[in-house]
DRENVEXMI-194545 format. One record per residue (C-alpha): x, y, z; chain; residue in one letter. Coordinates in pm, 1 decimal. Each point is the difference from the previous one (the first is absolute). Layout:
<pts>
+----------+----------+----------+---+---+
|       px |       py |       pz | c | r |
+----------+----------+----------+---+---+
|        X |        Y |        Z | A | a |
...
+----------+----------+----------+---+---+
</pts>
This chain:
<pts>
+----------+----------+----------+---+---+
|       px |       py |       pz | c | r |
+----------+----------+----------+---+---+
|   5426.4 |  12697.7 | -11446.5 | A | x |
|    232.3 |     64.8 |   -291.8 | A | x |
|    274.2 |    154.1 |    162.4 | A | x |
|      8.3 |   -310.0 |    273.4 | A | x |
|    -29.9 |   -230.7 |   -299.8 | A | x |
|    315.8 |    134.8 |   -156.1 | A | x |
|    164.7 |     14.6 |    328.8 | A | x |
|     -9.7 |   -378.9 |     24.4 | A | x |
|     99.8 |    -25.1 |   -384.2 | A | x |
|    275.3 |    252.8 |     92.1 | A | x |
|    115.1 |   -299.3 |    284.6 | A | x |
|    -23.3 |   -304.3 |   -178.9 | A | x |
|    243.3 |    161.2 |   -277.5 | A | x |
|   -289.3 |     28.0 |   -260.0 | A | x |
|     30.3 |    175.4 |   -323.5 | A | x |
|   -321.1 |     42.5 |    -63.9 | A | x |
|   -298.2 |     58.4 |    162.1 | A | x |
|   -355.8 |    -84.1 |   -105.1 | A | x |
|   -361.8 |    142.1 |    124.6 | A | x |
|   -284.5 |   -113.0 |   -138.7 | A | x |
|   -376.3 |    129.3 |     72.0 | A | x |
|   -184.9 |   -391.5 |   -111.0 | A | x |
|   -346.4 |     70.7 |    -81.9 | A | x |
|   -115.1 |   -381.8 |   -124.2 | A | x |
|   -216.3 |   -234.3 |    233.1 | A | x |
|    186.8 |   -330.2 |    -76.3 | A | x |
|   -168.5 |   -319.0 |    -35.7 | A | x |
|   -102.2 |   -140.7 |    359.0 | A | x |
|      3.0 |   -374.2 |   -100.7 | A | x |
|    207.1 |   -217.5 |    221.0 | A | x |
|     61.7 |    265.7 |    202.0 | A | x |
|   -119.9 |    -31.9 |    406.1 | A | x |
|   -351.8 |    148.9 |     49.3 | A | x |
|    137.4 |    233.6 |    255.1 | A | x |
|    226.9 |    144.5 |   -268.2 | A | x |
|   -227.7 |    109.9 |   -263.5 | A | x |
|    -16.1 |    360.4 |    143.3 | A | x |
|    329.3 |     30.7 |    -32.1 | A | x |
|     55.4 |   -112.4 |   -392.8 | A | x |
|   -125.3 |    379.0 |   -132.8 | A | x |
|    180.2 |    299.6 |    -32.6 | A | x |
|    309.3 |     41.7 |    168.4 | A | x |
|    311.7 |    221.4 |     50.8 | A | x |
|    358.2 |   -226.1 |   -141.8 | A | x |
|    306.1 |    105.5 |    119.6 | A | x |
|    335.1 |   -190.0 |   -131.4 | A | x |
|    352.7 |     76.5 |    -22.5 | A | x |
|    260.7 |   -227.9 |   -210.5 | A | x |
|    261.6 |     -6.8 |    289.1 | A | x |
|    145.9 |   -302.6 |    216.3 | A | x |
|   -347.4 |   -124.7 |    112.5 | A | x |
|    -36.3 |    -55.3 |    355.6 | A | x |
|    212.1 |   -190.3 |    243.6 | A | x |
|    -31.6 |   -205.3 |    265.0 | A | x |
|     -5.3 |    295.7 |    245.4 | A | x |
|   -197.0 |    242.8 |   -246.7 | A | x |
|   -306.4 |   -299.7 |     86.5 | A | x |
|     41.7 |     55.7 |    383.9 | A | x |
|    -41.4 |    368.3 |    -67.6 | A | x |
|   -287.3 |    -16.6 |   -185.4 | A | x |
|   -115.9 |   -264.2 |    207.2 | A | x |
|     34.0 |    249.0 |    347.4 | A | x |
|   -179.2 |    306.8 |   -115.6 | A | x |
|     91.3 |    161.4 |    343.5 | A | x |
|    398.0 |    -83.4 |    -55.9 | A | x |
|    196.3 |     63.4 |   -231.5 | A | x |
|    345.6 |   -134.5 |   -105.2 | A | x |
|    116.8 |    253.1 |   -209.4 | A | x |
|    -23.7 |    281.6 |    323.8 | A | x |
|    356.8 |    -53.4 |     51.7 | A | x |
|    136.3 |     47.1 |   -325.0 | A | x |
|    107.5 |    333.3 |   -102.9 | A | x |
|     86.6 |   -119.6 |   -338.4 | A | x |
|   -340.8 |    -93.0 |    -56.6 | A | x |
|   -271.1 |    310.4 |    -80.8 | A | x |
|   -288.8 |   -210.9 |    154.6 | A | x |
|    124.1 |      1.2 |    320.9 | A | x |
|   -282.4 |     81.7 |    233.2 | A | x |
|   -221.7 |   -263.0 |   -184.7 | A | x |
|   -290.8 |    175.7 |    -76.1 | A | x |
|     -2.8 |    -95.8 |   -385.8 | A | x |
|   -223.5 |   -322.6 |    -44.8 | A | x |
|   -196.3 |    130.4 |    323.6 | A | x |
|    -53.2 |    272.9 |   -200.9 | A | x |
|   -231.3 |   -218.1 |   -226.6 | A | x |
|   -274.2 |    -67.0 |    231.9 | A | x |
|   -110.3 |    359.8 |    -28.8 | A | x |
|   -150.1 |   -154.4 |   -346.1 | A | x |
|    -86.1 |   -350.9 |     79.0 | A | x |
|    -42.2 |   -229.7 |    319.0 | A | x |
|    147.3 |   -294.6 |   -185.4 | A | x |
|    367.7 |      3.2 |   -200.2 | A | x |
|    121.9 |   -280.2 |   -254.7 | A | x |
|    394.9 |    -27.2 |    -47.1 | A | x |
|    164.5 |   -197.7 |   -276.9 | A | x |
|    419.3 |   -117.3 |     40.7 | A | x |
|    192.0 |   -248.0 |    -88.8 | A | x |
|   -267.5 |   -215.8 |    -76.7 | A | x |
|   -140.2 |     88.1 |    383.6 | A | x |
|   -334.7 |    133.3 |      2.7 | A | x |
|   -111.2 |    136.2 |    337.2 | A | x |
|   -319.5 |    206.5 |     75.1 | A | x |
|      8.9 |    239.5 |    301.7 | A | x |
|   -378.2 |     14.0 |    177.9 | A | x |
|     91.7 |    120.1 |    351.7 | A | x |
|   -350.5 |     57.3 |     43.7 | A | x |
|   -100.7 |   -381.1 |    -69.7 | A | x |
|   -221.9 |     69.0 |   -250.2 | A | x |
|     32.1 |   -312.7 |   -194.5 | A | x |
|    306.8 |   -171.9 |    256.0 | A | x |
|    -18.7 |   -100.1 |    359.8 | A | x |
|    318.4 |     21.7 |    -32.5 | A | x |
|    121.0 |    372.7 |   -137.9 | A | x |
|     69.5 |   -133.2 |   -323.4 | A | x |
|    164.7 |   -289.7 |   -188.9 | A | x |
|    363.8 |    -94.1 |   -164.4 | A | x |
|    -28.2 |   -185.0 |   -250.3 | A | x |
|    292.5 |   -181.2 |   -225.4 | A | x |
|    -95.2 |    -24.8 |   -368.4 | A | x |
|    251.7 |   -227.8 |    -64.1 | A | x |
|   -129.3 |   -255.0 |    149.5 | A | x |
|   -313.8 |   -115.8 |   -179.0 | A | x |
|   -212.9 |    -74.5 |    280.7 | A | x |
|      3.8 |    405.7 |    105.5 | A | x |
|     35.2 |     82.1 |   -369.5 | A | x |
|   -388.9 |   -112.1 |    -20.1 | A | x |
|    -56.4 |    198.0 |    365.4 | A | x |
|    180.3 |    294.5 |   -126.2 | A | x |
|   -218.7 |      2.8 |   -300.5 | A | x |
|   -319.9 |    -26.0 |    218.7 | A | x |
|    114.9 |    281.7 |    166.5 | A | x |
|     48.5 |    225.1 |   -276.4 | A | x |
|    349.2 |    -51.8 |   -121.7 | A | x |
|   -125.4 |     72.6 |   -331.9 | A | x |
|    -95.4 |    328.5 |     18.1 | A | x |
|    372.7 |     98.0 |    116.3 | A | x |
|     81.0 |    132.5 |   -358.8 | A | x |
|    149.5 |    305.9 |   -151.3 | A | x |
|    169.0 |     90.9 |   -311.5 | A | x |
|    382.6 |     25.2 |   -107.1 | A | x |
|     47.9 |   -228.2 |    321.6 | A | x |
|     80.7 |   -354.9 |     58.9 | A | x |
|   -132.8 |   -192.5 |    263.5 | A | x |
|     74.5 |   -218.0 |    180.6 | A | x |
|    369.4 |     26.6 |    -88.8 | A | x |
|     69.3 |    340.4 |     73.3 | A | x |
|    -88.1 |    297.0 |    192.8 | A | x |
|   -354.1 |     37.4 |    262.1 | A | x |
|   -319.2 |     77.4 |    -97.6 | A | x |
|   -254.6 |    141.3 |    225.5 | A | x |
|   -405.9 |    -26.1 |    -15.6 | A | x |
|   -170.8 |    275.0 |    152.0 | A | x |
|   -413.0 |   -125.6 |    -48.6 | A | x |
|   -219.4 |    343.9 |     53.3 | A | x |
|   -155.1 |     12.1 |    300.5 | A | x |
|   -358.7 |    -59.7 |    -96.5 | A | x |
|   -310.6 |    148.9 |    159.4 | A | x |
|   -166.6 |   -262.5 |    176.4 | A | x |
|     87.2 |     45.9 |    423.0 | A | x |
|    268.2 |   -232.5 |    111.8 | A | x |
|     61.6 |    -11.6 |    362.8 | A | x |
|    271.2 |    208.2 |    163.1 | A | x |
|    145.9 |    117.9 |   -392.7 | A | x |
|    256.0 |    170.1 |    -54.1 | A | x |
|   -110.5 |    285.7 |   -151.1 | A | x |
|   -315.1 |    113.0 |   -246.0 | A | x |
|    -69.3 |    -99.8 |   -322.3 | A | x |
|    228.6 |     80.3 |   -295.0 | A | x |
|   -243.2 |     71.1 |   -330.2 | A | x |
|    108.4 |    -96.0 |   -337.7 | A | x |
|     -9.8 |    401.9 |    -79.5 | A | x |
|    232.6 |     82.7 |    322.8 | A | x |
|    198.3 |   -266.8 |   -135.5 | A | x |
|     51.4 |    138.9 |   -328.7 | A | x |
|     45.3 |    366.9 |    146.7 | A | x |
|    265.0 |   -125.3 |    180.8 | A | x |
|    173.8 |   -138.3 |   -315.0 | A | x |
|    -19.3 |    336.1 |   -160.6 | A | x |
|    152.7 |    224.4 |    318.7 | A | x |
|    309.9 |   -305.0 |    -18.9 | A | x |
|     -8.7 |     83.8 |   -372.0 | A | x |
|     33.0 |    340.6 |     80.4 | A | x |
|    276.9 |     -7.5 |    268.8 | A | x |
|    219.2 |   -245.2 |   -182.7 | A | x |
|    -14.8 |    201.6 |   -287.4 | A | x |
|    267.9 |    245.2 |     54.9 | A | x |
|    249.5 |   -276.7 |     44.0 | A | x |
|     93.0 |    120.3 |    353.8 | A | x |
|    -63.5 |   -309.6 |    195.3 | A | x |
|    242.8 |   -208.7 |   -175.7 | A | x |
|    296.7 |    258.6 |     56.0 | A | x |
|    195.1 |   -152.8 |    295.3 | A | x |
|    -88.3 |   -330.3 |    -50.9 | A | x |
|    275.1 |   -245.2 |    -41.9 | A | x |
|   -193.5 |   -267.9 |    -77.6 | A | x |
|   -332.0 |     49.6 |   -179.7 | A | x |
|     45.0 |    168.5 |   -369.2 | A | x |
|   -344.2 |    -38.2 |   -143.2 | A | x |
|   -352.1 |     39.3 |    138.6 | A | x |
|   -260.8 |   -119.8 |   -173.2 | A | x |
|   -391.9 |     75.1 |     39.1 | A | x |
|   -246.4 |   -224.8 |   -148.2 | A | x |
|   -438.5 |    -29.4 |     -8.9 | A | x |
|   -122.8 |   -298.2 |   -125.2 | A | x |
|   -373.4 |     57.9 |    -10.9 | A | x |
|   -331.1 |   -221.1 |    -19.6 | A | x |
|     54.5 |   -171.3 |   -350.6 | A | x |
|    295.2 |     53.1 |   -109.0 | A | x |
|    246.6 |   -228.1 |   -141.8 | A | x |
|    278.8 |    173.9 |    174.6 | A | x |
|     89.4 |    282.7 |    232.0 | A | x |
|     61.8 |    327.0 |   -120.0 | A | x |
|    327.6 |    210.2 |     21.2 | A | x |
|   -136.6 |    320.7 |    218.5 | A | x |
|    420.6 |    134.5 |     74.2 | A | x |
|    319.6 |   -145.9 |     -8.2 | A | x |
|    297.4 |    156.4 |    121.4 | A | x |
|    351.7 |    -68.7 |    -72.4 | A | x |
|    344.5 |    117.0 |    159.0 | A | x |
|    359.8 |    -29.9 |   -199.5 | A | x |
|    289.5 |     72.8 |    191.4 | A | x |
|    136.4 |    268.6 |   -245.4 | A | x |
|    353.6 |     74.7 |    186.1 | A | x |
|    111.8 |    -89.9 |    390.9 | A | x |
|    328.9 |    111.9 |    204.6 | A | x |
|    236.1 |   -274.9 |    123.9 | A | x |
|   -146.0 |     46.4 |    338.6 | A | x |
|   -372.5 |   -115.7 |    -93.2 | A | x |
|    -75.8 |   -308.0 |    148.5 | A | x |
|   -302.5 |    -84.3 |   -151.1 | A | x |
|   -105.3 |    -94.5 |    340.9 | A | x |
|   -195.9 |    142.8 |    321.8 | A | x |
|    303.1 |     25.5 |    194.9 | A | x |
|    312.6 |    111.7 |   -140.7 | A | x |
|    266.7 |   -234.8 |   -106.9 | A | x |
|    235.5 |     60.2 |    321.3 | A | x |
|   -230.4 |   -149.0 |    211.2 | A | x |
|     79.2 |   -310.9 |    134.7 | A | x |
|   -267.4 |   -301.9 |    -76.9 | A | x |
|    -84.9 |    -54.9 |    380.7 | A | x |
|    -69.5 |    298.4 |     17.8 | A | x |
|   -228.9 |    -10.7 |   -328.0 | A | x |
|   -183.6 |   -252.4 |    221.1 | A | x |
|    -55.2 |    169.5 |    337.5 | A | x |
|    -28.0 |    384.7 |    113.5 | A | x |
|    191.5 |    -74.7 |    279.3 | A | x |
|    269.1 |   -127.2 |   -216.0 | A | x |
|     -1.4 |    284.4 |   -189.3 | A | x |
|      2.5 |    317.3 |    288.9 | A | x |
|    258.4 |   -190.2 |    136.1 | A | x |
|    186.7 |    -13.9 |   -307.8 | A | x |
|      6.6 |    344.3 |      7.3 | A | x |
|     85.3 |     67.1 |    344.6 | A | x |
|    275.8 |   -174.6 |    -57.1 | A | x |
|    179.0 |    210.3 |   -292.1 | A | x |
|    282.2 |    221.3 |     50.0 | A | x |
|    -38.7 |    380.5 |    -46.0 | A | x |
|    164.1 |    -28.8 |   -379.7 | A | x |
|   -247.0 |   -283.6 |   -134.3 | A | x |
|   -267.1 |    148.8 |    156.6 | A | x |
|     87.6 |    364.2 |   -173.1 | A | x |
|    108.2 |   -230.5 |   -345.1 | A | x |
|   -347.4 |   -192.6 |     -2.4 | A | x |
|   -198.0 |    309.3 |    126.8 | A | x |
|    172.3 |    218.3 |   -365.1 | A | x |
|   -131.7 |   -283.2 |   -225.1 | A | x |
|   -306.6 |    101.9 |   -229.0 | A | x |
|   -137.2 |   -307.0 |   -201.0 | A | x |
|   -107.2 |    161.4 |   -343.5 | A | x |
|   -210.5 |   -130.1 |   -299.3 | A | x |
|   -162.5 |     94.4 |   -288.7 | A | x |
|   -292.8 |   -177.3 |    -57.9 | A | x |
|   -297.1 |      2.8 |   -304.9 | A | x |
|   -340.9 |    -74.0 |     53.7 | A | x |
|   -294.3 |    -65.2 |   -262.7 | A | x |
|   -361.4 |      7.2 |     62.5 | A | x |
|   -263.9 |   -192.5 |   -241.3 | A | x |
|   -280.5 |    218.4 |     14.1 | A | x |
|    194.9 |    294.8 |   -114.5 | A | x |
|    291.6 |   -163.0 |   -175.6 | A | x |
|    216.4 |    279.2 |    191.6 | A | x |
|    336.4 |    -63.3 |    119.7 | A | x |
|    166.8 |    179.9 |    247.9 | A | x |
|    384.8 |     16.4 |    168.8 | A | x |
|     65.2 |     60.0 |    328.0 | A | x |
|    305.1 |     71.2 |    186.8 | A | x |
|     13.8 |   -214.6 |    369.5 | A | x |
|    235.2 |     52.8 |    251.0 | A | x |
|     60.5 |   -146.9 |    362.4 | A | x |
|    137.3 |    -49.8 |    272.9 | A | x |
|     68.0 |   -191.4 |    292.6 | A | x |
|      5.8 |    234.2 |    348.7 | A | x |
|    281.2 |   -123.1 |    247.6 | A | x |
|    -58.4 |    221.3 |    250.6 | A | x |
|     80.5 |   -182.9 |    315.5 | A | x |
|   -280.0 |    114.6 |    198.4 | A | x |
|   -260.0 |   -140.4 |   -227.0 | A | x |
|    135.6 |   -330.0 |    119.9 | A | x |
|   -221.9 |    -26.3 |    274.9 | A | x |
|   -338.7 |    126.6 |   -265.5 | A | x |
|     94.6 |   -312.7 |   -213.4 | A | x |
|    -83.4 |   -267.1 |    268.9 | A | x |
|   -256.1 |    133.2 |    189.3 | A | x |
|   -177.8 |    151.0 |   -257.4 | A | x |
|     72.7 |   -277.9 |   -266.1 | A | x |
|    110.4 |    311.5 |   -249.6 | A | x |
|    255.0 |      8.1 |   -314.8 | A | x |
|    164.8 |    340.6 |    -17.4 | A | x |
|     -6.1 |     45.1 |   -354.5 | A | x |
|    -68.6 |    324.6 |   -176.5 | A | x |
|    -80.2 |    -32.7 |   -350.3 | A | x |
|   -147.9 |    318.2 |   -256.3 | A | x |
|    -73.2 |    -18.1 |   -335.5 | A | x |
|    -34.7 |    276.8 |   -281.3 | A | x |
|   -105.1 |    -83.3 |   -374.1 | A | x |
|    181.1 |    163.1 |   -263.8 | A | x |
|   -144.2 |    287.9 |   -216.6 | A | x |
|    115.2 |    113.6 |   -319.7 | A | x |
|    -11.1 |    334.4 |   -160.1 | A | x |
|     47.6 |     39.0 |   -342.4 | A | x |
|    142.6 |    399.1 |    -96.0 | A | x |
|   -101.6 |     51.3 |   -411.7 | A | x |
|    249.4 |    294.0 |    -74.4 | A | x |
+----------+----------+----------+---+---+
</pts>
């Protein structure tokens, strides 16, 4: 779940990314009866990017489709992220924009798969919060101006026909937040981002006044060559083919022998830092990559919806001789 969260971050242009393990039951009143199961502990996931478009709705809104499967300058592009989420709960809450849409493919609460609703307009502002707009919350982040915010409610216990999966227990919940803890740790999963510079875990538990800081880490760009993009893709490409696979193997079918050797020599380098909380450790890497022109991968790029871009990282030790 958290590496498909900050994939979507990654794609929206976020610079940070936020997960949050919610242990409160929020207050029920106003809310619709068929709700109340759903106002206890839940998983948050938010990001502080572009917030979702038009066509990031009909995505979300199509779980078996997704719009992003054509773009190779997107990492989400086989659209498995916010499916993803129903491994943890049969109902999802999203917050945009001031749109507030809950996913139930399973019609648990809608005949309909869900609802849209605009809370702009005051008439769905009220129906938004009797659906449980409130609870879309999470710290350091401004809604509804800015960014998404997803509400994962734990699957609970009691049988629902044809779930999606098992129940999730508050204590599976919170050994999950530990292993993420754990993995993002080392700083590794923020290296060849382009995007995202700071993760952020949080708990907020039963009482509490506000969530606690579990790990945070943060990425400075330290040093890059004049051939880092910053981007997915490198900055030759053209932007249809940023857009479209297609676009882009027949981009390079269509380079001559020396710009295919010239692109093929280029090696993107950075030096990067990254700083845990837990530990207060900071590390520096070394990042290098590079964009394979090869022309027979042409024909791996479109079928098989692939980037070929090889990237390796090293962090930097120092030794210290006492003579």
């Amino acid at each position: 779940m958290l590496f498909e969260g900050v994939q979507n971050a990654e794609d929206a242009g976020a610079s940070k990314f936020v997960f949050m393990l919610d242990l409160r039951r929020h207050s029920t009143q106003g809310l619709d009866p068929d709700l109340h199961r759903f106002a206890g502990p839940a998983f948050v996931v938010a990001d502080d990017g572009s917030g979702f478009e038009k066509h990031d709705w009909t995505s979300l809104q199509n779980l078996h489709a997704s719009v992003k499967k054509d773009s190779p300058s997107e990492i989400g592009s086989f659209g498995m992220g916010t499916r993803s989420y129903f491994h943890y709960t049969d109902v999802v809450f999203v917050a945009s924009k001031n749109i507030f849409v809950g996913l139930d493919p399973l019609e648990i609460v809608s005949h309909e798969g869900g609802w849209m609703l605009d809370t702009s307009i005051k008439s769905e502002a009220d129906d938004a919060r009797r659906k449980g707009v409130d609870f879309c919350n999470v710290p350091n982040l401004d809604f509804p101006e800015k960014g998404s915010i997803f509400r994962l409610p734990l699957r609970l216990k009691e049988p629902v026909a044809g779930s999606f999966g098992t129940e999730v227990t508050e204590a599976k919940a919170r050994e999950m937040l530990d292993d993420f803890a754990k993995q993002l740790a080392s700083g590794e999963m923020l290296l060849f981002l382009s995007n995202v510079t700071c993760i952020e875990l949080w708990l907020w538990e039963h009482d509490a006044v506000e969530p606690k800081l579990v790990e945070q880490v943060h990425k400075t760009f330290v040093k890059t060559s004049e051939s880092w993009g910053g981007r997915r893709l490198p900055y030759w490409v053209s932007d249809d083919s940023r857009k479209c696979y297609k676009a882009l193997a027949a981009q390079l079918l269509e380079m001559d022998d020396n710009s295919r050797d010239h692109y093929f020599s280029l090696v993107s380098q950075a030096v990067v830092e990254t700083k845990e909380f837990s530990s207060g450790q900071t590390r520096r890497w070394f990042i290098a990559q590079r964009f394979d022109t090869r022309v027979d991968l042409a024909a791996l790029i479109s079928s098989c919806r692939t980037v070929p871009i090889v990237g390796v990282a090293g962090i930097f030790i120092y030794m210290y001789i006492c003579i």
